[in-house]
C-alpha positions as CSV (number, residue, x, y, z in Angstrom):
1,X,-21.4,-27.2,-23.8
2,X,-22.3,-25.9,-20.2
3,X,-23.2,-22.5,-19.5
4,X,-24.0,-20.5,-16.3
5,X,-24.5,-16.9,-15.9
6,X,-22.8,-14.8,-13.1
7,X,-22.1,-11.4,-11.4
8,X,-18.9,-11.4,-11.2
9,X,-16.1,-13.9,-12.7
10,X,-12.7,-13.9,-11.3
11,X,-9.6,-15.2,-13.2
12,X,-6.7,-16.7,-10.8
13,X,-6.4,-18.2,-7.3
14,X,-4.1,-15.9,-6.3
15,X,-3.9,-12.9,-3.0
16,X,-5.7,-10.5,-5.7
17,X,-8.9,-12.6,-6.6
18,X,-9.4,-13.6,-3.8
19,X,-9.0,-10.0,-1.8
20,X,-11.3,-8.5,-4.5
21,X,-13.8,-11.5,-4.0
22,X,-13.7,-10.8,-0.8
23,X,-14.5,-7.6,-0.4
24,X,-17.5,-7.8,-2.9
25,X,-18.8,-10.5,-0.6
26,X,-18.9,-8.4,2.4
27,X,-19.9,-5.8,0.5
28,X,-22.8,-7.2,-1.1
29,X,-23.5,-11.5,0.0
30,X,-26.0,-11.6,-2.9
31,X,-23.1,-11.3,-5.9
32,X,-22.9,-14.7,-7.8
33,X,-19.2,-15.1,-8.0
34,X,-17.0,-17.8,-9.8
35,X,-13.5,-18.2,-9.5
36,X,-11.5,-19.9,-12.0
37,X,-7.7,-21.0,-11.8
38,X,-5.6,-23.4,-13.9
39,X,-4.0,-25.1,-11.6
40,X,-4.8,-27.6,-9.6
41,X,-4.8,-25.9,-6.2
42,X,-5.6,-22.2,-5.1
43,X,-2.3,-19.8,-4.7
44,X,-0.1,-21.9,-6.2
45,X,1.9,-19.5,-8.6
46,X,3.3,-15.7,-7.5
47,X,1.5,-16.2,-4.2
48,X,3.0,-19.0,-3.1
49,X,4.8,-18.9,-0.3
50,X,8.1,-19.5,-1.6
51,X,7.6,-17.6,-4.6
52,X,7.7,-14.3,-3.5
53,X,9.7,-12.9,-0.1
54,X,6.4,-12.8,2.2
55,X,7.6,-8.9,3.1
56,X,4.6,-7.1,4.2
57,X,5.3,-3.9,2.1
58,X,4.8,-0.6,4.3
59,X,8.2,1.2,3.2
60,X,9.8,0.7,6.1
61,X,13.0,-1.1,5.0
62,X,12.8,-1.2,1.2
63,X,15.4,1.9,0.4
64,X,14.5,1.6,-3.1
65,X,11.1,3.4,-2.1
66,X,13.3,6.2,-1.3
67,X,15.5,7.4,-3.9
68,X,17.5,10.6,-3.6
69,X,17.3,13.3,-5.8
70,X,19.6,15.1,-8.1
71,X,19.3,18.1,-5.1
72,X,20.4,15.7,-2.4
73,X,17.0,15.2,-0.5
74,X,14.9,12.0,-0.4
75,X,12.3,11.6,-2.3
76,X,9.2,10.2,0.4
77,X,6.0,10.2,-1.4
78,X,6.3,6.2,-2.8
79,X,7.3,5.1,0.9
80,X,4.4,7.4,2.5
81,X,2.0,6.2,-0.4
82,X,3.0,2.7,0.1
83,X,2.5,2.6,3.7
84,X,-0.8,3.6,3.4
85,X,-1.5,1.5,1.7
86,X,-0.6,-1.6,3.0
87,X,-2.5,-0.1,6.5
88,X,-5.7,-0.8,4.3
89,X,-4.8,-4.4,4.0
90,X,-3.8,-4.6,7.9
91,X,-7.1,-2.9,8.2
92,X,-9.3,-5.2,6.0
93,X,-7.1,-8.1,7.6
94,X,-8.0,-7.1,11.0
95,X,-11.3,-7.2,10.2
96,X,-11.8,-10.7,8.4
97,X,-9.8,-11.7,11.9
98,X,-12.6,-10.3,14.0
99,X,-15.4,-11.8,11.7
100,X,-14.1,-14.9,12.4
101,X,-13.8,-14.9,8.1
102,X,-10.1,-15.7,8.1
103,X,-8.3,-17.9,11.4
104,X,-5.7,-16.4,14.2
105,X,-3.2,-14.6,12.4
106,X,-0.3,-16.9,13.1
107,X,-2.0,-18.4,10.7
108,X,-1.0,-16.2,7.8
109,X,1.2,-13.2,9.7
110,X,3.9,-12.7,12.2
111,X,5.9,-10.0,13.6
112,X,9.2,-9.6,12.3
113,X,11.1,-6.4,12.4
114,X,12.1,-4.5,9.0
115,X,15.5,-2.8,9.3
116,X,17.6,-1.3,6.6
117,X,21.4,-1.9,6.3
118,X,24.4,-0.1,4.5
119,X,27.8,0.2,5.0
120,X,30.3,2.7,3.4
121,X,30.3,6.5,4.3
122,X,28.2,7.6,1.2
123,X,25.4,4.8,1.9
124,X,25.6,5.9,5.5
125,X,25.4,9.3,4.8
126,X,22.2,7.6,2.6
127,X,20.2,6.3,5.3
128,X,20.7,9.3,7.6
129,X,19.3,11.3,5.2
130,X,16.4,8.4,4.5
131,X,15.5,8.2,8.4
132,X,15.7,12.0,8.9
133,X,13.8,12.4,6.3
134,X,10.6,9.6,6.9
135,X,10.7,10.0,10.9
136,X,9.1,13.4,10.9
137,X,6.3,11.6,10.1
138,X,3.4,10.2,12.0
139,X,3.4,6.8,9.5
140,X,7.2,6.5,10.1
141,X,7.6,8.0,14.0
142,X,8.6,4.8,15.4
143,X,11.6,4.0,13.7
144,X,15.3,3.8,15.1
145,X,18.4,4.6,13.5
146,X,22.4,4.0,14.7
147,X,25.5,3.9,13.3
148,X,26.4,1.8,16.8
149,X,27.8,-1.4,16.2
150,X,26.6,-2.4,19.6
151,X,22.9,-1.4,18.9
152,X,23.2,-2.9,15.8
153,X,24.6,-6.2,17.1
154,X,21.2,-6.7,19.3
155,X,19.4,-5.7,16.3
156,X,21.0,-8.5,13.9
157,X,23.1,-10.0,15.2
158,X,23.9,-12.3,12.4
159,X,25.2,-9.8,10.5
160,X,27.3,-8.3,12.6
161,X,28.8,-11.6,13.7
162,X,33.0,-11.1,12.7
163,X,32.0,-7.8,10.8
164,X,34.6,-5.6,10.2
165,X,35.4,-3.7,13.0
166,X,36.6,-0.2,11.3
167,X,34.0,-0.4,8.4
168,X,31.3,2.5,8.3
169,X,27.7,0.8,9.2
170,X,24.5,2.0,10.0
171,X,20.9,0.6,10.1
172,X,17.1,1.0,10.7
173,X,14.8,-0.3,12.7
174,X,11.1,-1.0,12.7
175,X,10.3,-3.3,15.2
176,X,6.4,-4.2,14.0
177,X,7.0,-5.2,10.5
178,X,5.4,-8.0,9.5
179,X,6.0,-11.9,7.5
180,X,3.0,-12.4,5.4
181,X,2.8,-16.3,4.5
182,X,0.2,-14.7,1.1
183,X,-0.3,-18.2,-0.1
184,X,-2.0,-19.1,3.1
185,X,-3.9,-16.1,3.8
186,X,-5.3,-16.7,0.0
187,X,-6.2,-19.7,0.7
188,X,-7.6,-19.5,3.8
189,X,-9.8,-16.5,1.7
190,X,-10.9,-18.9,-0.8
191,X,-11.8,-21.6,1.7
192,X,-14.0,-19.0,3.4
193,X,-15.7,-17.5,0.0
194,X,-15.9,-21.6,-1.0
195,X,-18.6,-21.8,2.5
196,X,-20.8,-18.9,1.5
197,X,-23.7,-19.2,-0.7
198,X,-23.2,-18.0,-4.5
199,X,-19.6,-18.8,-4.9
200,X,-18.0,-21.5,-6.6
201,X,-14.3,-22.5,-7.6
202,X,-13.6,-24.0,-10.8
203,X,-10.0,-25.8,-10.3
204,X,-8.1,-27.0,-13.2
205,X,-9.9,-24.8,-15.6
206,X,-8.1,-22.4,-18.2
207,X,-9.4,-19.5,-20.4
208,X,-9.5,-20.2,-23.6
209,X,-11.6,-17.5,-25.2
210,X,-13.3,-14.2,-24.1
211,X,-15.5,-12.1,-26.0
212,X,-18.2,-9.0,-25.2
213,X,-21.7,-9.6,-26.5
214,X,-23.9,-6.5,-27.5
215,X,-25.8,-6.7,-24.3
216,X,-22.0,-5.8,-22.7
217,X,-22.0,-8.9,-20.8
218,X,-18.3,-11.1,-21.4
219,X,-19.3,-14.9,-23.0
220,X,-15.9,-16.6,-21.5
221,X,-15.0,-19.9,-22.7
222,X,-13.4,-22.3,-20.2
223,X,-11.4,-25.8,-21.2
224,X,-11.8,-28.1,-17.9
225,X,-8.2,-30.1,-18.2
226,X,-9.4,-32.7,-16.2
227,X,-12.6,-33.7,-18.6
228,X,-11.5,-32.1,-21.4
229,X,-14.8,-30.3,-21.8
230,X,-15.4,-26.6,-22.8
231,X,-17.5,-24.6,-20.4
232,X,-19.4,-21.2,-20.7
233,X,-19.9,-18.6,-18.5
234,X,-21.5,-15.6,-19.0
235,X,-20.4,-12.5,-17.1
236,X,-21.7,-9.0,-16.0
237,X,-18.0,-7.9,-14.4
238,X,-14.6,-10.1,-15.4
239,X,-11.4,-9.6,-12.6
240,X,-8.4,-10.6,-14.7
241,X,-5.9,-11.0,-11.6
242,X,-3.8,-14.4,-13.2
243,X,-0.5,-12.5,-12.4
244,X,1.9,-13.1,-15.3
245,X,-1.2,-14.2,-17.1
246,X,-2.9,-11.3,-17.0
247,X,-1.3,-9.8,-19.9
248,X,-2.4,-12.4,-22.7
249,X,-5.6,-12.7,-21.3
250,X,-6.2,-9.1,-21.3
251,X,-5.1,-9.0,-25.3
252,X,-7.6,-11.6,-25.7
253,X,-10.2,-9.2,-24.6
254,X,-9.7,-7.0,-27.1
255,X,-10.2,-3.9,-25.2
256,X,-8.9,-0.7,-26.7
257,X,-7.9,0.3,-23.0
258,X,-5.3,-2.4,-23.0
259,X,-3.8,-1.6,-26.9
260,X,-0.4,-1.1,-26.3
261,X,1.0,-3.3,-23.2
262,X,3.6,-5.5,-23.3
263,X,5.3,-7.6,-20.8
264,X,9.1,-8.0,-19.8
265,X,9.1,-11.4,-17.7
266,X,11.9,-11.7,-15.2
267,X,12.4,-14.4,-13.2
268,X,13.9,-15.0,-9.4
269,X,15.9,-17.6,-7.1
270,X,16.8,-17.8,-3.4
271,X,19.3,-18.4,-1.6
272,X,17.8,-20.6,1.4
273,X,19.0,-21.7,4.5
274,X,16.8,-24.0,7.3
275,X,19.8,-25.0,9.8
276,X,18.4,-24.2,13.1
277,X,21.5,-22.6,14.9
278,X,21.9,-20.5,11.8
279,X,17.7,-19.6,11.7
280,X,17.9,-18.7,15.6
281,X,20.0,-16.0,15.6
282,X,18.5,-14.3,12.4
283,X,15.1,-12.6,13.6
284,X,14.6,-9.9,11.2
285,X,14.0,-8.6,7.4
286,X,17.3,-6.9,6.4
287,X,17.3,-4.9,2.8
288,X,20.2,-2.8,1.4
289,X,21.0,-1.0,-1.4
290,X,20.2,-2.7,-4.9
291,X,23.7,-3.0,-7.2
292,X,24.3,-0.2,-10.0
293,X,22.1,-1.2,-13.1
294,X,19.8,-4.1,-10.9
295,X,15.8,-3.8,-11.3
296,X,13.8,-2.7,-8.0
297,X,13.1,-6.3,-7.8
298,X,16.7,-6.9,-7.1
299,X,17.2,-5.2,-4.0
300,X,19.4,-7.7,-1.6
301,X,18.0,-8.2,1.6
302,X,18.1,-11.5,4.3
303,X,14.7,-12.6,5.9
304,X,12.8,-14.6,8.7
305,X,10.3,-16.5,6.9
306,X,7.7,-18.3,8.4
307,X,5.9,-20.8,6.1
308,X,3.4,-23.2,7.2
309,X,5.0,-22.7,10.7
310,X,8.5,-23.8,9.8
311,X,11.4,-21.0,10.0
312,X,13.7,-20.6,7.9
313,X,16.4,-17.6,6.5
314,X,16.4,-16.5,2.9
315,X,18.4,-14.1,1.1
316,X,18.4,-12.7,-2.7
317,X,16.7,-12.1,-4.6
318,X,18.6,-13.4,-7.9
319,X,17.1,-12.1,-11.0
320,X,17.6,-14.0,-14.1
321,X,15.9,-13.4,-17.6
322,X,13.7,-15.3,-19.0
323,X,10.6,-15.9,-21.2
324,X,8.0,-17.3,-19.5
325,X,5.0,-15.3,-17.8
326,X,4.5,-17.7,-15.4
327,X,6.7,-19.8,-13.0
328,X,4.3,-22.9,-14.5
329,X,4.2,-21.2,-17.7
330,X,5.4,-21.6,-21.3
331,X,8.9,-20.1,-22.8
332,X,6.8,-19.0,-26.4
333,X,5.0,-16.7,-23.9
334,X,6.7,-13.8,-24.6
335,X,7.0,-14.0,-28.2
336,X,2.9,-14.7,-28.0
337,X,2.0,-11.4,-26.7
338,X,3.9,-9.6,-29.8
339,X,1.1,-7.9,-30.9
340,X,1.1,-5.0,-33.8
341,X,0.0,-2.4,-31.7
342,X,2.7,-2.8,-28.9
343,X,5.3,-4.0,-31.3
344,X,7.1,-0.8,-31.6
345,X,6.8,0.0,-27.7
346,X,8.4,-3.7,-26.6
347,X,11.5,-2.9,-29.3
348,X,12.0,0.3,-28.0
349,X,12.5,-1.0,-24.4
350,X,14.5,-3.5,-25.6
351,X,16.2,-1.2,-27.3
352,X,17.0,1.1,-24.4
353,X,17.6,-1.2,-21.8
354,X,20.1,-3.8,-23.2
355,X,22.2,-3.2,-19.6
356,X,19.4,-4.7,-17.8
357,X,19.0,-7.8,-20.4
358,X,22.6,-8.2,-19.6
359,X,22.1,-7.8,-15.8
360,X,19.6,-10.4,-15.6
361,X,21.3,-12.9,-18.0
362,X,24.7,-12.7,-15.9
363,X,22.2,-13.0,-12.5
364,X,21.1,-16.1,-13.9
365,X,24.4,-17.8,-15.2
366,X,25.8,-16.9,-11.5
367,X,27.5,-20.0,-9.9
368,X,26.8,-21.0,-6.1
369,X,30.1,-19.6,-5.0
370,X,29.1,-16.4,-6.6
371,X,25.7,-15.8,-5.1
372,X,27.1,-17.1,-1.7
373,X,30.0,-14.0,-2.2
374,X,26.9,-11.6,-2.5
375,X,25.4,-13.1,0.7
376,X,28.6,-12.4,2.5
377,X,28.8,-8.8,2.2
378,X,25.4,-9.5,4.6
379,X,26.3,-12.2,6.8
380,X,30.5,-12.7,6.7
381,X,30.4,-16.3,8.0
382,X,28.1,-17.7,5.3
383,X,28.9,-21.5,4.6
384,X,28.2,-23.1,1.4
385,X,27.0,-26.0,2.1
386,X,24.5,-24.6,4.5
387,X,22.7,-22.2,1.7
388,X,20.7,-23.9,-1.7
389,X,19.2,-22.3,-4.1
390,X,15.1,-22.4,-4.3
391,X,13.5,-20.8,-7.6
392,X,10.9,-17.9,-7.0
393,X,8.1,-16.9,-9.0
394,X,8.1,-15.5,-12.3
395,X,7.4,-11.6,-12.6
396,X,6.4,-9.8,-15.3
397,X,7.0,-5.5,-15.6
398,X,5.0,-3.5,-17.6
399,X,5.7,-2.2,-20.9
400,X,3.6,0.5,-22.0
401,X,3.7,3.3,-24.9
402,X,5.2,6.1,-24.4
403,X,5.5,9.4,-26.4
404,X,9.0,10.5,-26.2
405,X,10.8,6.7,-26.5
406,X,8.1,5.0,-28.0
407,X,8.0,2.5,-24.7
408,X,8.9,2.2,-21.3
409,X,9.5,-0.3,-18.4
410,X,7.6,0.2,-15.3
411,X,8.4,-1.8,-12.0
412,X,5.0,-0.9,-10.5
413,X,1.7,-2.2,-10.7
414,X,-1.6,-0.7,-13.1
415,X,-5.2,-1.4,-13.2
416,X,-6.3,-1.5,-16.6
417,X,-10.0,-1.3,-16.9
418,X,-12.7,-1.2,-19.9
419,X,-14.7,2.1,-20.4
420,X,-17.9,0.5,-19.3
421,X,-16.4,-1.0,-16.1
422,X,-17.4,-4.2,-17.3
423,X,-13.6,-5.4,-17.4
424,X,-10.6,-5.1,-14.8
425,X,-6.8,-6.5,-15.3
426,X,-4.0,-5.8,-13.1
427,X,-0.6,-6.3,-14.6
428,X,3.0,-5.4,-13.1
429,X,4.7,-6.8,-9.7
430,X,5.9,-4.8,-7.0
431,X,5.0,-3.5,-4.2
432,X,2.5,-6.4,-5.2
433,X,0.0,-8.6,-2.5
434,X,1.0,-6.5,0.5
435,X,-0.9,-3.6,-1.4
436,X,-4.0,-6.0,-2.5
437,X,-6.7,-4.4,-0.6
438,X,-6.4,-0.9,-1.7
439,X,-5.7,-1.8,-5.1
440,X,-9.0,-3.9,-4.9
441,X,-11.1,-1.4,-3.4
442,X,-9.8,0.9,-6.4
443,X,-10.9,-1.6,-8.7
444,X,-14.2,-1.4,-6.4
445,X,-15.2,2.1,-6.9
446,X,-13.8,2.2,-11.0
447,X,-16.0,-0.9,-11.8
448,X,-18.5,-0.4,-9.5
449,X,-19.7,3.1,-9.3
450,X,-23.0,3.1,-8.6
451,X,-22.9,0.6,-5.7
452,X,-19.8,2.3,-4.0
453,X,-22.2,6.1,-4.1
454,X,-24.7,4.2,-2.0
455,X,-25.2,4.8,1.7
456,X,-24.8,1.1,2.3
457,X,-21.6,0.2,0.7
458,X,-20.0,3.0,2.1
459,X,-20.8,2.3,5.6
460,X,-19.9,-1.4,5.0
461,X,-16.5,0.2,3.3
462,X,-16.4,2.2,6.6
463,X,-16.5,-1.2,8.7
464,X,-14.2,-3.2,6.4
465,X,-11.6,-0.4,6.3
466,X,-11.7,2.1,9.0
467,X,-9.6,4.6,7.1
468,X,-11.4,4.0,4.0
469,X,-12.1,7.9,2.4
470,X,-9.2,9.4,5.2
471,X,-5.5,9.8,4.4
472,X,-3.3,8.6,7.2
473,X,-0.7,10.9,6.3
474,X,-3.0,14.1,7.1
475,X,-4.9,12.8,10.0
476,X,-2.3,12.0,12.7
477,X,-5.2,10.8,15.2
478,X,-7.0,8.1,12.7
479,X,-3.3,6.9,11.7
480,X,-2.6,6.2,15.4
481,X,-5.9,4.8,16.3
482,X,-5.7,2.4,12.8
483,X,-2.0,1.2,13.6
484,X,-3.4,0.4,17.6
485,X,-6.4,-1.4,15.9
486,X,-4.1,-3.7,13.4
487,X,-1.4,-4.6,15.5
488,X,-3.2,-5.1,18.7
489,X,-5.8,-7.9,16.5
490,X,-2.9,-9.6,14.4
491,X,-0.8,-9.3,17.5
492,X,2.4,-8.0,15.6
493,X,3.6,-5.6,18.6
């Protein structure tokens, strides 16, 4: 049996193994790094292009980062927190750009405008609120709002195509949001950590065992699927960023941090269309409001997406329930990570939230007519025949103990790491890869915290992230001089 010994070992292909890879090798060129992913090919699961909607995340359309409260008033901080963040990854982006570390950014990005949509007096009344609410900030200044049909008509014109002249409409409009193809900005990461000495990619390889040894470095044992052999490595520092496979692999660890978690898997479907006089008159990434009783995931909205340089409109998503953890993944998955010690925690949200099972099970036995009935409350002159259904990637939401219920279901995402920073796992979905960068760099200074006190990696944090140390939200000159930086170098203004 092989054996090698490493720095740093990084499980999946995916946007977060490769951003935290990365950043370590900017940070520090010396780190021996492995990456090691199942499949065949790098960023071929939740990363994918067509497995996930390609929305760079900032807040600016997504009204479910924006809830109202029980007073009346919108609730900002998610959208504020959110668009900071993803200004870290435009920042890091910006600079892999410069570096000549990843290619042009039509390669991966492109500028599409996020704008909101509602219709019906109360959801007007809604986004008002919502816009009156983000726009007296510096992070959201630059948005538009109108309850104008003709303003809107220029803005999506689509939509508004044989609306319903009398019907209450408004909408929101930022015109530098962004389409992130994630499946070919990780790959283009991987190809570049592939050319740099001390890194190697082990394809077609899955985990089969991990375990700590007493001088705290992880002994991991690997199954190559194309030989059949087992492999060693021997870690100082284990990433577990396999998306849905996170969870099992972080049981198998054994650390107390991560007693407790379960996973509730959901899956997702599209509704796409690729009929060019359709696609042309569709520029834009439209969300509204989510239906009474739907998961975050669920909120409706109709997209430009660019992948591999081909255009095309999509619209959903669909949820649909089912037991897999991964879109390439096994149905005993679920019933596999029933452990004792988050037994009670998964019954109790299953328990609790028997509305949502039966959401998601009557999302997935929807028929075509049905789904295309939900895209016509967006776009009235949808056509049948000119819409098919593409499956997403599989999600899976947190489940975690709780005091008061004895569980609870969390739509976000969490870093779970080991007391001696010797371990890292991220489980959860949303807001997901357009967040990758900060959530790395928090990985960064929680595994890391030695390094990340030195003079050295905080300058070379200063370089890779402008901002880095800063809020955006507080410093009104930094947040204009970052947003000039990022969309000026990926050219999305």
């Amino acid at each position: 049996m092989t054996a090698k010994s490493v720095d740093v070992l990084l499980v999946g292909a995916g946007a977060m193994s490769t951003t935290l890879g990365m950043l370590l090798k900017q940070l520090d060129p010396s780190f021996n790094i492995v990456m090691v992913e199942r499949l065949n090919h790098v960023a071929h699961e939740s990363t994918d292009g067509w497995n996930n909607a390609g929305t760079g995340h900032a807040a600016y359309c997504e009204l479910n980062y924006t809830p109202m409260l029980p007073d009346g008033s919108i609730d900002t901080r998610k959208a504020f927190a959110i668009n900071s963040a993803f200004e870290v990854s435009l920042q890091f982006w910006s600079y892999l750009v410069q570096q000549g570390a990843l290619p042009s950014p039509e390669n991966f990005i492109h500028p599409t405008p996020h704008q909101s949509f509602v219709w019906g007096e109360e959801n007007v009344a809604f986004l008002r609120k919502r816009y009156e609410a983000l726009s007296q900030s510096p992070l959201f200044s630059d948005m538009e709002y109108s309850e104008d049909p003709r303003v809107l008509r220029e803005w999506m014109p689509l939509i508004l195509e044989n609306r319903n002249p009398m019907e209450s409409i408004a909408g929101t409009r930022v015109r530098y949001g962004s389409d992130v193809d994630f499946g070919s900005l990780a790959r283009n990461m991987a190809s570049y950590l592939e050319s740099q000495d001390n890194f190697e990619l082990l394809l077609g390889h899955t985990v089969k065992d991990l375990e700590q040894r007493d001088n705290g470095q992880w002994r991991v044992e690997l199954k190559n699927k194309t030989t059949g052999d087992d492999e060693v490595i021997n870690a100082r520092f284990v990433f577990l960023g396999a998306g849905g496979g996170a969870l099992p692999l972080l049981q198998l660890s054994g650390i107390p941090e991560g007693d407790g978690y379960g996973g509730f898997p959901v899956s997702g479907q599209w509704l796409v269309c690729k009929k060019p006089e359709i696609v042309e008159k569709h520029f834009a990434k439209v969300y509204g409001l989510a239906p009474i009783g739907a998961p975050p995931m669920s909120v409706p909205h109709l997209d430009t997406r660019i992948i591999s340089g081909e255009k095309a409109l999509l619209f959903g998503p669909f949820a649909g329930f089912t037991t897999k953890f991964l879109k390439q993944g096994s149905v005993l998955d679920l019933p596999k990570s029933l452990r004792a010690n988050n037994l009670k925690s998964m019954l109790s949200v299953g328990k609790n939230n028997m509305d949502l099972t039966r959401y998601l099970i009557s999302e997935a036995m929807q028929s075509h007519d049905a789904r295309m009935d939900s895209l016509r409350k967006f776009y009235t002159d949808a056509d049948n025949d000119d819409w098919t259904l593409a499956t997403a990637g599989q999600r899976v939401q947190i489940i975690k103990k709780d005091k008061e219920t004895g569980g609870k279901l969390e739509f976000g995402t969490e870093v779970i790491t080991a007391a001696d920073h010797s371990l890292a796992a991220l489980l959860g979905a949303s807001p997901g890869a357009s967040t990758a960068v900060s959530t790395m760099i928090n990985i960064v200074e929680r595994c890391f915290p030695e390094k990340m006190a030195t003079p050295q990696w905080q300058k070379k944090m200063k370089e890779l992230v402008p901002s880095y140390g800063e809020s955006l939200t507080d410093n009104t000159e930094l947040q204009k001089r970052v947003r000039q930086y990022t969309l000026s170098t990926l050219a999305l203004d």
